[in-house]
Backbone as CSV, one residue per row, in Angstrom:
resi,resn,N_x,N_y,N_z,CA_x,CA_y,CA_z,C_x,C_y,C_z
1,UNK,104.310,119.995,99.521,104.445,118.835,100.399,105.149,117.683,99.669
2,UNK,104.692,117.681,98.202,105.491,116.427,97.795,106.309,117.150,96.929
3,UNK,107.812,116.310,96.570,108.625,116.619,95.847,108.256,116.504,94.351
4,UNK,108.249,117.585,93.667,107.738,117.744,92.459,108.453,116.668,91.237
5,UNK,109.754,116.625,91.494,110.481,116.209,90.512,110.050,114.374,91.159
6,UNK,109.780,114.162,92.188,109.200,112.319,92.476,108.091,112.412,91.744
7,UNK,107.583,113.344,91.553,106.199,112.855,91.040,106.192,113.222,89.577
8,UNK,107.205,113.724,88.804,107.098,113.465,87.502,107.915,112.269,87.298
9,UNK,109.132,111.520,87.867,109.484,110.374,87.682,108.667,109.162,88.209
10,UNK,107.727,109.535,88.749,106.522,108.185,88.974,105.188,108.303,87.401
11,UNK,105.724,109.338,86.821,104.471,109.079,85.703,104.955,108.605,84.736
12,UNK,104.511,107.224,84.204,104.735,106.120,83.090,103.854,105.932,82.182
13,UNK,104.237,105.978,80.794,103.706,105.709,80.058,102.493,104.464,80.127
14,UNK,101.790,103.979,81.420,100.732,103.149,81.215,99.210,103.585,81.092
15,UNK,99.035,101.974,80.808,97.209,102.728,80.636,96.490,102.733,82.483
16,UNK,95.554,103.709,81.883,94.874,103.932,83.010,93.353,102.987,82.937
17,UNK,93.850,101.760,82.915,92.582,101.513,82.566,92.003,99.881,83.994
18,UNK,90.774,99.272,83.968,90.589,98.282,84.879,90.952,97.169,84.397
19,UNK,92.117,96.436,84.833,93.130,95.155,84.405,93.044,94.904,85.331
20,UNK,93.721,92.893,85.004,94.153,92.378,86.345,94.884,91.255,85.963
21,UNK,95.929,90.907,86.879,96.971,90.167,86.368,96.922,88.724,87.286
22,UNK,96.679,87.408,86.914,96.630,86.445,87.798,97.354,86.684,88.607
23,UNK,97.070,86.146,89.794,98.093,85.857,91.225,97.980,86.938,91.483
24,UNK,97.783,88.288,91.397,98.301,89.194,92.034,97.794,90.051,92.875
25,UNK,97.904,90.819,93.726,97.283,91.450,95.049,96.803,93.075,94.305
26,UNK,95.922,93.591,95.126,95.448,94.662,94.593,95.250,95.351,96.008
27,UNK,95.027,96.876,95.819,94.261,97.469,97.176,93.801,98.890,96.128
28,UNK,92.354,98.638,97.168,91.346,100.027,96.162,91.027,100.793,97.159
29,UNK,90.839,102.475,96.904,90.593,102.900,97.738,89.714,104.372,97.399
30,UNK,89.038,104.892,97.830,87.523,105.685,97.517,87.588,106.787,98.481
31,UNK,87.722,108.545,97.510,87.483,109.485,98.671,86.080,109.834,97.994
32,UNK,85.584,109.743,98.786,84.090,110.209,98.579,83.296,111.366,98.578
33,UNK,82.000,111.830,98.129,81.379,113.048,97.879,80.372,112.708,97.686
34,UNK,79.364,112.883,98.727,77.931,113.370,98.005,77.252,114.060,97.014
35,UNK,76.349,113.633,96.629,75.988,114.856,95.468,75.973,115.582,95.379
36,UNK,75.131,116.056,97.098,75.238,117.946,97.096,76.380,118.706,97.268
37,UNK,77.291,117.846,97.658,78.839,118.372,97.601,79.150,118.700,96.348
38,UNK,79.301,118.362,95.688,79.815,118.786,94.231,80.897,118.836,93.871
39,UNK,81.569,117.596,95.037,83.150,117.177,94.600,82.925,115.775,93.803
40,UNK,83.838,115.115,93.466,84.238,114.299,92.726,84.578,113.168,93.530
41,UNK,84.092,111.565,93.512,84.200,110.365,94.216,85.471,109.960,93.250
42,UNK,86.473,109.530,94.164,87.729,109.193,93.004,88.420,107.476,93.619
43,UNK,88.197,106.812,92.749,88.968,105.664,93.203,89.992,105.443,92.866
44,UNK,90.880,105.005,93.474,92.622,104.440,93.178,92.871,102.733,93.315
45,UNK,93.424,102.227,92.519,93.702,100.632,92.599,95.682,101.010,92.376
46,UNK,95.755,100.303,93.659,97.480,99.860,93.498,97.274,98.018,93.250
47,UNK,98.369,97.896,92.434,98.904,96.777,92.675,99.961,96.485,93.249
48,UNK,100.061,95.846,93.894,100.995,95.151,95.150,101.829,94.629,95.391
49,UNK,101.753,93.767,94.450,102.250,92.588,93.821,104.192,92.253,94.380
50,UNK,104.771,93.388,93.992,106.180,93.825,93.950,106.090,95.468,93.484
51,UNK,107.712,95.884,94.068,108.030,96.909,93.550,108.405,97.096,92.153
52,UNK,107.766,98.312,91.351,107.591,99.465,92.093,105.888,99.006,92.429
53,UNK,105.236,99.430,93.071,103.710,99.634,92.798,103.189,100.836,91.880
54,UNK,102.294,99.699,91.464,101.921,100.236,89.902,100.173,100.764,90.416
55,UNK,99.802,102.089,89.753,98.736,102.458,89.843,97.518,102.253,88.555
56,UNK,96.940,101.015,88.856,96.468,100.701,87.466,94.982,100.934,87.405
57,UNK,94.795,101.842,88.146,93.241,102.781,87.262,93.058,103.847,88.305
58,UNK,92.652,104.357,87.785,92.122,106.313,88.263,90.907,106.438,87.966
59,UNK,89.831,106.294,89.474,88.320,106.194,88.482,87.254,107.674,88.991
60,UNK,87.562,108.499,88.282,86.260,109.963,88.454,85.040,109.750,88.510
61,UNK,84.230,109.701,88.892,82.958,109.893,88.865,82.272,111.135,88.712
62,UNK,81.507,111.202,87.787,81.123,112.674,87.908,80.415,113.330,89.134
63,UNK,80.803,114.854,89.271,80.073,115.410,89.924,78.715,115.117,90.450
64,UNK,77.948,114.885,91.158,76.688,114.860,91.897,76.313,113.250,91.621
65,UNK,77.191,112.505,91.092,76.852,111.243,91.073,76.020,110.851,92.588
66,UNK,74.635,109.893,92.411,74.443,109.833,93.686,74.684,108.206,94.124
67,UNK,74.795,108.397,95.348,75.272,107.842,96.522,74.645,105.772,95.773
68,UNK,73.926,105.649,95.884,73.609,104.390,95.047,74.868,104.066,93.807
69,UNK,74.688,104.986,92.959,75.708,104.691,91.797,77.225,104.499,92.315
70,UNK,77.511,105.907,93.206,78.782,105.166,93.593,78.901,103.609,94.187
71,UNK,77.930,103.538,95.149,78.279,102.113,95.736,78.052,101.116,94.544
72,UNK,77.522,101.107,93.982,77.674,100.057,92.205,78.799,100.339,91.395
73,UNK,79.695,101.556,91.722,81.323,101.462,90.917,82.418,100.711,92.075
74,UNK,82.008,100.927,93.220,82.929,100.717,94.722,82.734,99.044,94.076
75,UNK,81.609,98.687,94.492,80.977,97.070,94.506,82.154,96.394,93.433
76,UNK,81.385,97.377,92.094,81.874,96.699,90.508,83.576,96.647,90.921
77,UNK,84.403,97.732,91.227,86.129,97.449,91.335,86.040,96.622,92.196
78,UNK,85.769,96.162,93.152,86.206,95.184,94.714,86.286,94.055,93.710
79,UNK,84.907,93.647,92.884,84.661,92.110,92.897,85.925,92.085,91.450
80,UNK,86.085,92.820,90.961,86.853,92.601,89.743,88.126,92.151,89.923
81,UNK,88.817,92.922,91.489,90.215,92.777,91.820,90.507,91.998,92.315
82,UNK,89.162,91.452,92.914,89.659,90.373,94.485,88.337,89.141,93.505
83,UNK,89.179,88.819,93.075,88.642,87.269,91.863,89.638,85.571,92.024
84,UNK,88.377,84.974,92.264,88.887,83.928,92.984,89.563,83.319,91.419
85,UNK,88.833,83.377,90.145,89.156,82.356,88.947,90.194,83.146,88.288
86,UNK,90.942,83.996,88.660,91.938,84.734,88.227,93.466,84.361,89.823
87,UNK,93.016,83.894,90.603,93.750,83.693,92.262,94.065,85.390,92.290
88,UNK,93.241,85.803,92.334,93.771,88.088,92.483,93.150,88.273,94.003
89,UNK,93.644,88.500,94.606,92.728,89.384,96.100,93.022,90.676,95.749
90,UNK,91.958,91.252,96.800,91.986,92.991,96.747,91.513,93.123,98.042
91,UNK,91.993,94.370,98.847,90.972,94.985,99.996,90.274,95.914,99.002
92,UNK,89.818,97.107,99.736,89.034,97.979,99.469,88.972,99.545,100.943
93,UNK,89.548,100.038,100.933,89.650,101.357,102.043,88.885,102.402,101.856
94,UNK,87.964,103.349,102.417,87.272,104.403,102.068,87.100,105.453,102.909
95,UNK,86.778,106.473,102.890,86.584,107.869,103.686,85.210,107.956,103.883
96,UNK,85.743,107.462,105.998,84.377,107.741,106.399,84.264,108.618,107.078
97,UNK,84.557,109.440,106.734,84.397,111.052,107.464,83.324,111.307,107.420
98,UNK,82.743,112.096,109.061,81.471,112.639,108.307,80.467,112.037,108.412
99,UNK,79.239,112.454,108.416,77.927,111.948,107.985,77.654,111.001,107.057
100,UNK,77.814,111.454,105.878,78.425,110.947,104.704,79.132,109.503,104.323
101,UNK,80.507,109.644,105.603,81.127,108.631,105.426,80.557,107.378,106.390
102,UNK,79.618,107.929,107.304,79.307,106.670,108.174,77.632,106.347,107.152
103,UNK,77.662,107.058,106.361,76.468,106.141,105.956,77.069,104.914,104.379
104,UNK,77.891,105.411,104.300,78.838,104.927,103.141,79.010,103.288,104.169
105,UNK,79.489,103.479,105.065,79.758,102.445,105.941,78.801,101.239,106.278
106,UNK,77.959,102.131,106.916,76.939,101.293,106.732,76.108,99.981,105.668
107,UNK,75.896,100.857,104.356,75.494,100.285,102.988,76.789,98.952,102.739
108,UNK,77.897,99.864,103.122,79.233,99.032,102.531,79.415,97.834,103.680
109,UNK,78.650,97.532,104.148,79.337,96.127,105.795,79.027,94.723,104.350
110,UNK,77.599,94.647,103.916,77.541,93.612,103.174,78.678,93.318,101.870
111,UNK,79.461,94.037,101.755,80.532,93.325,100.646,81.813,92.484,101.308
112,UNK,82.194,91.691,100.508,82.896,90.726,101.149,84.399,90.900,99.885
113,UNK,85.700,91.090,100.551,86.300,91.041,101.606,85.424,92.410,102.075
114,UNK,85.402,92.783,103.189,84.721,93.958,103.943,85.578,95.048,103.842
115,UNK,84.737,96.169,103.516,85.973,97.324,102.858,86.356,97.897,104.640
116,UNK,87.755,98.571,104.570,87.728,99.154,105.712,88.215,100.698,105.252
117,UNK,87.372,101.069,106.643,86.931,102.905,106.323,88.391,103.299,107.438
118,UNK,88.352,104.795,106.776,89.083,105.618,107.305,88.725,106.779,107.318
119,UNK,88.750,106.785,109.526,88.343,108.779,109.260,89.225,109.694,109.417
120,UNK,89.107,110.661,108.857,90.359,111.717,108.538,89.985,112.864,109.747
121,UNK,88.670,113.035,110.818,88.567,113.959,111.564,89.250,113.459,112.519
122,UNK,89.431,114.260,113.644,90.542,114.137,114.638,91.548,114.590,114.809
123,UNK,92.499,113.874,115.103,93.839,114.344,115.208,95.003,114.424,113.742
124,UNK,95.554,115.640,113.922,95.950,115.803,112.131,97.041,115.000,112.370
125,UNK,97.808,114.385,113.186,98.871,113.726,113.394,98.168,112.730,112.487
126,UNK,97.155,111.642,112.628,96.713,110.781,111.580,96.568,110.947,110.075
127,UNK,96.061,112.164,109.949,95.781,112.827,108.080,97.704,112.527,107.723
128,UNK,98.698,113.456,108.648,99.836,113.503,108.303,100.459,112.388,107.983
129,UNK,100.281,111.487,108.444,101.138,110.289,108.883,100.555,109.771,107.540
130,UNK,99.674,109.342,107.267,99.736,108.733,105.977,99.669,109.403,104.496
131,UNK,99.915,110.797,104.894,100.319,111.783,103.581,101.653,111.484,103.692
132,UNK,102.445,111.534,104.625,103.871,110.704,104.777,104.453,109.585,103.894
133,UNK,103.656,108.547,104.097,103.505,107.367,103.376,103.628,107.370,102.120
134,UNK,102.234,108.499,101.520,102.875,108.249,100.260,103.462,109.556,99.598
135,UNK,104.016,110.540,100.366,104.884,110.809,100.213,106.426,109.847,99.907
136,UNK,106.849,109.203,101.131,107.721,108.129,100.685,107.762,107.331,99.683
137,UNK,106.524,107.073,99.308,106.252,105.910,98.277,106.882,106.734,96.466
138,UNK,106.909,107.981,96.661,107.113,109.044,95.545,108.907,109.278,95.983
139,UNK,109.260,109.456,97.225,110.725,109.680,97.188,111.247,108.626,96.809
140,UNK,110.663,107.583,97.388,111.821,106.321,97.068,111.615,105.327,95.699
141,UNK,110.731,105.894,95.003,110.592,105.618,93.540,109.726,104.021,93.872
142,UNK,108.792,103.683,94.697,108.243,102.727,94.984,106.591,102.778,94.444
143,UNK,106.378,103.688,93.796,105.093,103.925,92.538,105.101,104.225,91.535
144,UNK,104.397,103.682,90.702,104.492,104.533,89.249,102.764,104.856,88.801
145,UNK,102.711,105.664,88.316,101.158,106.018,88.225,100.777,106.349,86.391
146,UNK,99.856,105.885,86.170,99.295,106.758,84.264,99.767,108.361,84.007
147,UNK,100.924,108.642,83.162,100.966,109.918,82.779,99.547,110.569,82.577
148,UNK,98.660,109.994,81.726,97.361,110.875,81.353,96.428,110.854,82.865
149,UNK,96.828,110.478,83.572,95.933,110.730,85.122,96.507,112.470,85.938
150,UNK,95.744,113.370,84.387,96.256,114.889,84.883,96.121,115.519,86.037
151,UNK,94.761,115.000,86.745,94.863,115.317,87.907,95.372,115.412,89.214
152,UNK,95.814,113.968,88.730,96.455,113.073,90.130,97.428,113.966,90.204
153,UNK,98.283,114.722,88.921,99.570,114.893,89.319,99.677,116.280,89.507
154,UNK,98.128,117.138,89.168,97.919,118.683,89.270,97.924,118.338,90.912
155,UNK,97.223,117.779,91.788,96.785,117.639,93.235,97.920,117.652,93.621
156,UNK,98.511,116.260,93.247,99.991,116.368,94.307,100.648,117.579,94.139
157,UNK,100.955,117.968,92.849,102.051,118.670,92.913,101.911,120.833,93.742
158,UNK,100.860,120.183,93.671,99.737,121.299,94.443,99.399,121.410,96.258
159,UNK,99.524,120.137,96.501,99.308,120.091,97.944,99.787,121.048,98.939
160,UNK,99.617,121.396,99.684,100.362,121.846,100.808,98.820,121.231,101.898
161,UNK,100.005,120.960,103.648,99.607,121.267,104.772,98.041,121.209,104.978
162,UNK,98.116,122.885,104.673,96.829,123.802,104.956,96.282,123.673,103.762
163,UNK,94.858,123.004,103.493,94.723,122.834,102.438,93.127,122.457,102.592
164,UNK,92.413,123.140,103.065,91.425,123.784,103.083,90.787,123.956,102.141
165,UNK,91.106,124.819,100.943,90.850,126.202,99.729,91.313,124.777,98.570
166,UNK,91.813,123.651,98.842,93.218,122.734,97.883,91.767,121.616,97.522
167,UNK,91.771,121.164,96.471,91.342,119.935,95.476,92.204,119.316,95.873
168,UNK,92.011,118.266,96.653,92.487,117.042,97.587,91.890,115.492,97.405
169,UNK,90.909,115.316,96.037,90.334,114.136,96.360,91.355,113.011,96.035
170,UNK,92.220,113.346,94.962,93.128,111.639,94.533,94.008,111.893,95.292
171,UNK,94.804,112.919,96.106,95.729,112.853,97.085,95.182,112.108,98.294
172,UNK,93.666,112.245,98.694,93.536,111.001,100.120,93.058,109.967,99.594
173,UNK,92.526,109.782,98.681,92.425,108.461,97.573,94.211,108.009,97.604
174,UNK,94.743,108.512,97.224,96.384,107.888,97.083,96.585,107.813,98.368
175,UNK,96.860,108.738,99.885,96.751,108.390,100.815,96.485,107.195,101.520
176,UNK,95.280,106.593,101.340,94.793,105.851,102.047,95.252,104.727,101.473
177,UNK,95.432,104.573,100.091,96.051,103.199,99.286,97.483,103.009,99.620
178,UNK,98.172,104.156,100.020,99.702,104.176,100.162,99.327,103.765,101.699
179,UNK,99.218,103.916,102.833,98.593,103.820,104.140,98.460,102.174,104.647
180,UNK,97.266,101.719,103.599,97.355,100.265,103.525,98.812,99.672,103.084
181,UNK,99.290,100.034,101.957,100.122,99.432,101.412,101.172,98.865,102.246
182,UNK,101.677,100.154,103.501,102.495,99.838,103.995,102.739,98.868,105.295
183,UNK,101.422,98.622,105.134,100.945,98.014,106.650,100.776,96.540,106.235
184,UNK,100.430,96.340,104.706,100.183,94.817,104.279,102.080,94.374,103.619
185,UNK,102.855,95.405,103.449,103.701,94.661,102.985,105.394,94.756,103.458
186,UNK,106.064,93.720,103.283,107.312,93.544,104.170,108.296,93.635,103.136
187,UNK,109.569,94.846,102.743,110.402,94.564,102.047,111.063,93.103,102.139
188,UNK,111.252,92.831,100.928,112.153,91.718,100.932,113.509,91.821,99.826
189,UNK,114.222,90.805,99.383,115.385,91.088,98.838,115.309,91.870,97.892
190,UNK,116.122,93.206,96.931,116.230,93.919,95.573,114.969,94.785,96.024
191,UNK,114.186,94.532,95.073,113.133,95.724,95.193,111.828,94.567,94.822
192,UNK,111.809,93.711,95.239,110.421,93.447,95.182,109.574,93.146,96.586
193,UNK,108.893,93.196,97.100,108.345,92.689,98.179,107.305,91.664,98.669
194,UNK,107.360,91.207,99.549,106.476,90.208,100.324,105.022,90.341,100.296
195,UNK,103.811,90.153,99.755,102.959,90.186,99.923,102.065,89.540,100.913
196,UNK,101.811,90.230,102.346,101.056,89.155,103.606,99.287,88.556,103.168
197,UNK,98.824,87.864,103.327,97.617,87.577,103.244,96.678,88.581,103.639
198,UNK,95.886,88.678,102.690,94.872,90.162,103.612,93.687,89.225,104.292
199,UNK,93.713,89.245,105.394,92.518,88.723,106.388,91.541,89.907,106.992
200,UNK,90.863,89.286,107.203,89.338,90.047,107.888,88.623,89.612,109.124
């Protein structure tokens, strides 16, 4: 699904680590897993700021982590990105698919900016459309992501369609951050872009 050779020219020598740069916009975003699932809760932070967008942390959680702890890593990235004594905003997007995801929802109404969920059941025209996105965001050289984020780039380069049987968590983690991205921001002259106010 994604072009192999975009996604080794989006991997840059940066760190993968939780930074933040005054003034600047952020968007985080969380595919989620219960414990008894025994997948992996993965968060993604883009920065916004201008092109290219930069992917400045990749966060795993281990396996069976439970449902409390994640919402104390979700909590801990929101308030870090979206910091008033730094002028940084951040949203926050998550996968509420599911049982799972509407109880995620629930717990999550009290954080402020208010994260907004996304469900992936339904119509696949929606899943597609923003695998699209950041698909584009990889053709047109408008991301760059941590070389040592091995996974991110085993998933993509792995994806297909039908993908069922497919380790998919940082691909709808990237999804949903590429998804927002495009909806909060307006090319403007060269390659940097407009950043709109994120309201609630």
């Amino acid at each position: 699904f994604f072009n192999s050779l975009s996604i080794d020219e989006a991997a840059q020598d940066i760190p993968n680590q939780r930074r933040r740069t005054r003034g600047h916009t952020y968007i985080t975003s969380w595919d989620l897993a219960v414990a008894k699932d025994g997948d992996s809760s993965i968060g993604i932070v883009y920065d916004v700021t201008k092109l290219p967008i930069v992917v400045t942390e990749i966060r795993e959680l281990p396996k069976g982590t439970r449902q409390p702890d994640i919402m104390s890593e979700m909590k801990d990235m929101l308030e870090f990105y979206n910091c008033e004594r730094f002028s940084c905003s951040a949203m926050m997007v998550f996968d509420a698919t599911g049982m799972a995801g509407r109880m995620f929802r629930d717990d999550l109404a009290s954080l402020r900016p208010r994260p907004k969920d996304f469900d992936f059941a339904g119509s696949a025209d929606k899943k597609l459309s923003i695998l699209k996105n950041a698909k584009t965001f990889f053709d047109k050289r408008w991301i760059v992501y941590p070389r040592e984020a091995k996974r991110f780039t085993y998933e993509h380069k792995r994806y297909r369609r039908k993908d069922a049987k497919l380790e998919t968590d940082t691909v709808m983690a990237n999804a949903m951050c590429s998804h927002w991205a495009s909806r909060l921001l307006l090319p403007a002259r060269g390659t940097h872009l407009i950043t709109q106010p994120i309201t609630y």
